[in-house]
C-alpha positions in Angstrom: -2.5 43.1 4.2 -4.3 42.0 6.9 -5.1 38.6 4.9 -1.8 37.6 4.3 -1.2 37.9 7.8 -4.0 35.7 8.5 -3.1 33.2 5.1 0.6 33.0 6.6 -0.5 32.5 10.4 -2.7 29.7 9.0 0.3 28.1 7.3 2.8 28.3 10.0 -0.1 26.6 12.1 -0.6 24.1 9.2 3.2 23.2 9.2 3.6 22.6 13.0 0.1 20.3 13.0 1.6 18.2 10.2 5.1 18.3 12.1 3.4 17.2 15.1 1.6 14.8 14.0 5.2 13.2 12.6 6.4 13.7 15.9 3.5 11.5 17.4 3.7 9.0 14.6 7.6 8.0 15.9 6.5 8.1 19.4 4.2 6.5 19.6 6.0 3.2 18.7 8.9 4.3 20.5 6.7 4.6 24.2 5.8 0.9 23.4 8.7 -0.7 23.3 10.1 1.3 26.0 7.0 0.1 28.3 7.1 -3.4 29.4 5.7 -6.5 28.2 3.6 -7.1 30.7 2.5 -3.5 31.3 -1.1 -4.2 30.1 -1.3 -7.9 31.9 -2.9 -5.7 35.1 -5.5 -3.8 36.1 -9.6 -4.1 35.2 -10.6 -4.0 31.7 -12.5 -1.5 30.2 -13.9 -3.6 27.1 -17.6 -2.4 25.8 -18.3 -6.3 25.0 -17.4 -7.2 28.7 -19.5 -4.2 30.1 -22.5 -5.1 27.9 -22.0 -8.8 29.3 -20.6 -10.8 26.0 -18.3 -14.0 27.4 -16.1 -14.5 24.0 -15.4 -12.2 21.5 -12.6 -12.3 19.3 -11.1 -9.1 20.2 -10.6 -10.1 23.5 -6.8 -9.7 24.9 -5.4 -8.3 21.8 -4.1 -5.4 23.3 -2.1 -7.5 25.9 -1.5 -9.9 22.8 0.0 -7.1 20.7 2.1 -5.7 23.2 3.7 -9.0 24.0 4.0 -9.4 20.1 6.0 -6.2 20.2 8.0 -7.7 22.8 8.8 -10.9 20.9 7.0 -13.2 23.6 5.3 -14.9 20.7 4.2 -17.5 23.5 2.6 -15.5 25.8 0.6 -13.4 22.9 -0.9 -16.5 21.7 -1.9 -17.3 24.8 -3.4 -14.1 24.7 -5.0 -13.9 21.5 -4.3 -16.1 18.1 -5.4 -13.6 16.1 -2.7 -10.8 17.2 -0.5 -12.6 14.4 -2.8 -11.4 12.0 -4.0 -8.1 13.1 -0.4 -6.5 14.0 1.6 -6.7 10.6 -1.7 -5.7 9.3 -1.9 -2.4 11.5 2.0 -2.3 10.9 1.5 -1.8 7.5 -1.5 0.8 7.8 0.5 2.9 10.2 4.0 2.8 7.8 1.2 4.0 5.2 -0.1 6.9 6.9 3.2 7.7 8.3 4.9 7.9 5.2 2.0 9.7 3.7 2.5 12.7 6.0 6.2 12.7 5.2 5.7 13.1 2.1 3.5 15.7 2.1 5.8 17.5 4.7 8.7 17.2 2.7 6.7 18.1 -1.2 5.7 20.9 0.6 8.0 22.5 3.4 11.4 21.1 2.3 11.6 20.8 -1.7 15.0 21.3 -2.5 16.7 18.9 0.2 18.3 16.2 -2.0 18.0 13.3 0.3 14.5 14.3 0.9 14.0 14.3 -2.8 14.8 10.9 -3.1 13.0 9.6 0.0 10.4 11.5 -1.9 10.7 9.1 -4.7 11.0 6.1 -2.9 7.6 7.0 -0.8 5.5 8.1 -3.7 5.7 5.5 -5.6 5.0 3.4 -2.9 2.0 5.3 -2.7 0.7 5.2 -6.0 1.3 1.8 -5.7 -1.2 1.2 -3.3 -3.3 3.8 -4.9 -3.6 6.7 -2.0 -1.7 9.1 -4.0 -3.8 11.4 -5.8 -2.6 14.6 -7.9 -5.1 17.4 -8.2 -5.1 18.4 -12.1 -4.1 21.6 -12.6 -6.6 22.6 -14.8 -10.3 23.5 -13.0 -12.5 22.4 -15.3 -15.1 20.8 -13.9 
C-alpha cells in the first residue's frame, strides 16, 4: 500500500515538473519580447573571455545582438554581432525541438484521448523521427 502511495506521489510530481517545464518553455520567449530592445545595451558585462583578459572573441555582444534580432532591429544587431544571424534561427530551431519534445511526451502520457492533441501528436512525432530524437523502447526485454 504504502508503495503505491509513494509510486503515485512520484507521478503527480513527475507531471507537474514536465508541466512546468512547458510553462517555462512559453515564457521564456514571451518575457523577451515583452522586455525592451535595448534592455541588455547597459550595465558591465560579466563575460569569462573579458574577465580572463581576451580583446575579440566571437561571442562577443551576441546577447545584445539576439535581443535586438528579436526586436527586428536587424541594424543595430549587426552592429552588435554578425554572427547573431546565424546563431538565432539555429537556437530557434533547438528550442521548438525540445519544446515540442516535452509536448509530446506530456500529451502521450497525461492526455491520450484528447483528439486535437492526438493529432498535434502526429504532427510532432513525425517531426521528431524526422530529425531522429524519437526513440521507442521495444517492448520486449531481451537484452
Amino acid at each position: 500500500m504504502a508503495q503505491i502511495m509513494t509510486r503515485n506521489f512520484k507521478n503527480k510530481i513527475i507531471k507537474l515538473y514536465r508541466l512546468a517545464l512547458i510553462g517555462i518553455f512559453i515564457l521564456i520567449p514571451i518575457m523577451l519580447i515583452l522586455l525592451p530592445a535595448d534592455f541588455f545595451d547597459t550595465g558591465q558585462s560579466i563575460s569569462v573571455f573579458e574577465l580572463l583578459g581576451v580583446e575579440n572573441y566571437y561571442s562577443k555582444g551576441m546577447t545584445r545582438a539576439v535581443m535586438h534580432l528579436i526586436h527586428f532591429d536587424f541594424n543595430i544587431a549587426w552592429n552588435y554581432n554578425k554572427i547573431a544571424f546565424i546563431v538565432f534561427p539555429l537556437l530557434s530551431l533547438i528550442y521548438l525541438h525540445f519544446f515540442l519534445k516535452h509536448v509530446y511526451k506530456v500529451n502521450r502520457k497525461y492526455f491520450p484521448n484528447n483528439l486535437f492533441l492526438i493529432k498535434l501528436n502526429k504532427k510532432i512525432s513525425s517531426y521528431l523521427k524526422f530529425t531522429g530524437k524519437l526513440r521507442f523502447k521495444s517492448k520486449n526485454n531481451n537484452t
